[in-house]
Structure formats: structure tokens, C-alpha cells
N, C-alpha and C positions, 0 to 999 in steps of 0.2 A: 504493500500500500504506500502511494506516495505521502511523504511528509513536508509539513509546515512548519516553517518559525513560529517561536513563540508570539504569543500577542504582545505588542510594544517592539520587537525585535526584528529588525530587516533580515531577510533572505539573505542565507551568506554567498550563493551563486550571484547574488542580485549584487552585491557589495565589491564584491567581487570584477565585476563588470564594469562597476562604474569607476575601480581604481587603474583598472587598466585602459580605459578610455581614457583619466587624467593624465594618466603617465604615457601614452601615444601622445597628447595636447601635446603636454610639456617639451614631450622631444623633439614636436615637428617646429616648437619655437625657436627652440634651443640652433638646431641645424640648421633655420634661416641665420641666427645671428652668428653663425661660427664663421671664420673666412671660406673658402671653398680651399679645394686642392689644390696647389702649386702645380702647374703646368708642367709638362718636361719642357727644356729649355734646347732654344732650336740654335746650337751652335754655328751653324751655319752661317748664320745673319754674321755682317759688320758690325755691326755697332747696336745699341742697347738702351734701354732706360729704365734705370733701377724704379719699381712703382711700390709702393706700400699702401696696404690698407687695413685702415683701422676701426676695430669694432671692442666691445664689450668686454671681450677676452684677450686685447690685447692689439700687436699688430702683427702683420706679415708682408713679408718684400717680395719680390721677384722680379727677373731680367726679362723687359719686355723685346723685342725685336725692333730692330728700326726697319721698315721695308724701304722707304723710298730715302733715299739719303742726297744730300747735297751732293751737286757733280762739280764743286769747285776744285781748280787747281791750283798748284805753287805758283804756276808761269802766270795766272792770272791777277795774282796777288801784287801789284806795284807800289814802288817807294818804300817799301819796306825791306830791302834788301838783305841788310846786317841781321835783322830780328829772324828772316828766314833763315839765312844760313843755321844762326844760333838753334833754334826750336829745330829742323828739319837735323842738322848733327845728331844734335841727342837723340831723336829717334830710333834715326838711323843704326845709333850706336846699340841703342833700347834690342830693339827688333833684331839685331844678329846677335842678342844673348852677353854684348860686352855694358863694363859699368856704366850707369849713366843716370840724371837727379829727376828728384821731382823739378814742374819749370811752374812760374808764376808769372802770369804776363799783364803786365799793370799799364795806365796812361789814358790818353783820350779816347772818347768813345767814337765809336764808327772807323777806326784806324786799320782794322782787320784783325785781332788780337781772337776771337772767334772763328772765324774765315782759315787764319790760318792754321790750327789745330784739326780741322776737317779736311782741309788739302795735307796735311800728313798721314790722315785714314784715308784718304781716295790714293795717295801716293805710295804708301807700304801696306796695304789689305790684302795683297796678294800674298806677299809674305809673313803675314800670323799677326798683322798688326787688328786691334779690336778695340772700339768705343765705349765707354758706358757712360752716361750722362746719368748724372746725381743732381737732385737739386739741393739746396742748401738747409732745408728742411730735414731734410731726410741722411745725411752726413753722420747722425749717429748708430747709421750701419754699413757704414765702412767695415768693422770688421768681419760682418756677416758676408761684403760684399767679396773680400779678400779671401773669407774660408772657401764662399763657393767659387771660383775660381784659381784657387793656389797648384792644383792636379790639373791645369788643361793644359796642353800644351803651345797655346796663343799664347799672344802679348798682348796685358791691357792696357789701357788707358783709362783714370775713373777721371772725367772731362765735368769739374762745376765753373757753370758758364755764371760773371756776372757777381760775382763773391763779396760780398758786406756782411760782418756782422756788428749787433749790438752787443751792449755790455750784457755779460750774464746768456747769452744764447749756449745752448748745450753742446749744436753743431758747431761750435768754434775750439771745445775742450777735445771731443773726439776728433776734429782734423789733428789737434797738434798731434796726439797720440798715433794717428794710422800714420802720419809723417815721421817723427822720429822720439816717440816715448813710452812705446811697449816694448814688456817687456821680451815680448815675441820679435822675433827679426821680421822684417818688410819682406813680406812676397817677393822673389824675383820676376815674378811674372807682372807687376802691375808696379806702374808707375801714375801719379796724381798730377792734373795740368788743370790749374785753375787762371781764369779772367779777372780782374776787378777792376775799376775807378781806383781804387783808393791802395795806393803804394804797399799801406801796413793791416790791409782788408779790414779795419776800424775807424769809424770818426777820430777826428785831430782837432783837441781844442786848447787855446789859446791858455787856457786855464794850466794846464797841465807843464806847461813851461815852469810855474812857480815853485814844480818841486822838484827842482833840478836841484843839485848840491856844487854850492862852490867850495873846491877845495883850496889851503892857501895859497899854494903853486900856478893860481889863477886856470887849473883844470878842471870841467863843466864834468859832472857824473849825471846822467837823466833820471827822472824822479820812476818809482816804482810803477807807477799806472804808463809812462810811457815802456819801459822794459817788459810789458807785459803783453804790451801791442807789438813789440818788434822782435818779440819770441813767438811770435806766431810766423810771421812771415820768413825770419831768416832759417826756417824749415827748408824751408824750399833751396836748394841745391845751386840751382840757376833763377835770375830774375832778369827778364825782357822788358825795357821799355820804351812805350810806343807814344809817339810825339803829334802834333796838329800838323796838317800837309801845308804846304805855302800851295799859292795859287796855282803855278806852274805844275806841280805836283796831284792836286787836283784836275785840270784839262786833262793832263796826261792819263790818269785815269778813268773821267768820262770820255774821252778819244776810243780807249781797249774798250770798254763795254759796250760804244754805241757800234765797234766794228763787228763784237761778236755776237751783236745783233742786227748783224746785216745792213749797215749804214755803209755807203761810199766815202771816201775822204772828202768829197768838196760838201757831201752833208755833214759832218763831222766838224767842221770848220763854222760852218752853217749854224750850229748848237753853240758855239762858243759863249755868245752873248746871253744867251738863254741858261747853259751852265751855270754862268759867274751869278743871274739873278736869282737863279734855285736854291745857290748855296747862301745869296746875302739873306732871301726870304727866310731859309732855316737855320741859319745862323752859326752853320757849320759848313767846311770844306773837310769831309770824310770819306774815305771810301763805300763807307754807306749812302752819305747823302749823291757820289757820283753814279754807284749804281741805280739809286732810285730815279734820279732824272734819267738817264740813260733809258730804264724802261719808258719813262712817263714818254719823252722825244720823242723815242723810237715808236712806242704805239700810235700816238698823237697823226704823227706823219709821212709814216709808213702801212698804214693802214689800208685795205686793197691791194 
């Protein structure tokens, strides 16, 4: 004969059913909020971009692929002569396995200090040369970035374009460390090439001169918050820097780009006047600002 719970007392099948319905809920909440599975990673690819994502339980990185990559070249790079040689060596040296530093490329913007670390991966990628772009957020897994690749047998690059910090950022404590304060030795495979504005990758103020120390020998020792700033930067092995173009320097460079977009010389000539008031409008003579008139020209009046 079938049996009943007592009166007051739920069904234990019944009880039963409703704790395993909660405990399905729970876990189908739980596995939306977990990260998903890390990809297998497609070696293949150039170049890369470290992505993180952050939930509940924490975070998780991974190397994404770059598909479509900049087709800039060294030849294309002008006036900056001496800065290629210097970056394009150490590569060079990087990528056939001999010693060679991390590089820091400081100075004005629009100068190619970006441009040219991408014509170093279009120019050594056939030989084991590999990208990865970090942003400055994310700097505090460098050394997860270093474990997962210390066993490949490419060369990296961990490329932060663009480099400032403030006082107190976390990402400034962990560069100094992947550069030269663990107590782990540096990957031979990966060397770090960072951009900035700013010489010492920290604001500079006036204030901070006051805690310089004169000694009586009339010799200057800099105050502790500036040696704190230029312990970060003299990490870096090699420092590149890149200066404002004079005028001359500028044509020269919208002259190459309005060629290699199909412009004759006596159009080229043509733009001249048009150049010099693009650049007073933006108030810069960059190799950025000569490639973007270069486009702007060329569609303009090459159009049909």
C-alpha cells in the first residue's frame, strides 16, 4: 500500500525535488558568471593582444590574434633615420637569439615612435619575430604573459603603445618588476618596447625640484619622488628619442605618401601649399599629420 507523510510534514520525494531544482538554478547562475574556457591559442598569427576579462571570481587573460595587421614599412618611415637604425639593430640582434635591451621610445607625438615598432614585425615575422600588445591596464600580467610564452620557440615583443602613469597605478610597480626586479630571470624569448610622451612615463612637476639636496661641494642629489620616477625608466636598456620635423622634413614626407598613393610629381608639388595649411590648421608637422592629408589630397582629387 502506498504511503503518506505525516500530516504537517512535506513529502520527502517532494522535498527532494524541489532541492535539486534549486541546486540546477544555482549552477546554471553560477556558469553564466564564471569566464568561459580559454581558447587554444593560434600560434600562427603575428602578432596578438593580451585581452582580460573580469567577472565575480576574478579575472582571466588571453592572447587574442591580430588578423589584419598594419603593412607599414622601414623604407617608409622618413627622417627618422638614426632612431631606425637604433630600434631595427636590437631587433635584429633580439630575433637571431644574440643579447639585446628592452627599448623605450619617448618625444613628440605623431613622429613614428609606433609606426616604427610595426615595420620591425612586418620586417622580421618571417623569422620568429611576434607582437603582443598590452595595454596599460592590464600590465599587471606580464608575468602570466611571460609564463605563457617562455616554451615557444618565437621571439616576443610585449609592445605598450602610448605609456603614462599616475602616482600609485599598480601597472607601473609590475613593469618595473617584469623589467628588471624578479627575482626570476627575464625570459629570453620576450623583450618589452614601450611609446610614451613623457621621457620618465610620469608627470614632472615643478614642485619636486624642492627636494633636491645640496651638498657643500655645490653637488645637486635629486629628491626621492624624482629617483623614483627615473627608476622606472632607466629599466629600459636602450632609450630612443624622437624630435618635431622642421618643415622641409615634413613635405618630404607628404611627397612618399601622396606617391604611394598614386599621385604624379607635378601633383605632389601641387599639394605643397595645401600640406603646409593642414599642418598650421593642426598645429602639428608629424608624420601622422602628413599621412592624414596625404589621404585627405589624394581622395579629394583623385577621385574617379
Amino acid at each position: 500500500m502506498p504511503t503518506t507523510a505525516p500530516e504537517g510534514r512535506a513529502d520527502p520525494a517532494l522535498q527532494l525535488e524541489r532541492l535539486v531544482s534549486r541546486a540546477e538554478s544555482l549552477l546554471a547562475r553560477l556558469e553564466q558568471a564564471l569566464p568561459p574556457p580559454a581558447a587554444e591559442i593560434d600560434w600562427k598569427a603575428q602578432a596578438f593582444r593580451w585581452r582580460r576579462l573580469r567577472t565575480a571570481f576574478g579575472a582571466q587573460g588571453w592572447l587574442q590574434p591580430v588578423r589584419t595587421l598594419s603593412r607599414i614599412r622601414l623604407a617608409d618611415l622618413k627622417n627618422v633615420d638614426e632612431q631606425k637604425k637604433v630600434i631595427d639593430r636590437n631587433t635584429r640582434q633580439f630575433v637571431a637569439g644574440l643579447p639585446a635591451n628592452n627599448v623605450l621610445l619617448t618625444g613628440s607625438r605623431g613622429t613614428g615612435k609606433s609606426s616604427l615598432i610595426k615595420a620591425c614585425l612586418n620586417a622580421h615575422a618571417k623569422k620568429g619575430l611576434r607582437l603582443i600588445e598590452v595595454d596599460k591596464d592590464d600590465l599587471v600580467d606580464l608575468p602570466d604573459i611571460v609564463d605563457l610564452v617562455a616554451e615557444r620557440p618565437e621571439r616576443f615583443i610585449v609592445f605598450c603603445d602610448d605609456l603614462s602613469f599616475e602616482e600609485g597605478e599598480p601597472g607601473y610597480k609590475a613593469l618595473k618588476v617584469a623589467l628588471d626586479g624578479s627575482i626570476a630571470a627575464q625570459s629570453d624569448n620576450v623583450l618589452i618596447y614601450a611609446t610614451s610622451n613623457r621621457r620618465h612615463l610620469m608627470p614632472e612637476y615643478m614642485a619636486e625640484n624642492l627636494d633636491a639636496k645640496h651638498q657643500p661641494d655645490g653637488e645637486i642629489h635629486p629628491g626621492e619622488r624624482v629617483e623614483e620616477k627615473v627608476s622606472l625608466s632607466e629599466r629600459f636598456g636602450l632609450w630612443v628619442a624622437f624630435y618635431p620635423f622642421r618643415q622641409d622634413d615634413y613635405l618630404s614626407i607628404v611627397a612618399h605618401w601622396l606617391g604611394t598613393l598614386g599621385c604624379a610629381a607635378e601633383e605632389v608639388e601641387a599639394a605643397r601649399a595645401d600640406a603646409l595649411r593642414f599642418a598650421l590648421e593642426r598645429g602639428s608637422r608629424s608624420g601622422r599629420v602628413a599621412w592624414q592629408f596625404a589621404k585627405d589630397w589624394a581622395g579629394r582629387h583623385r577621385r574617379g
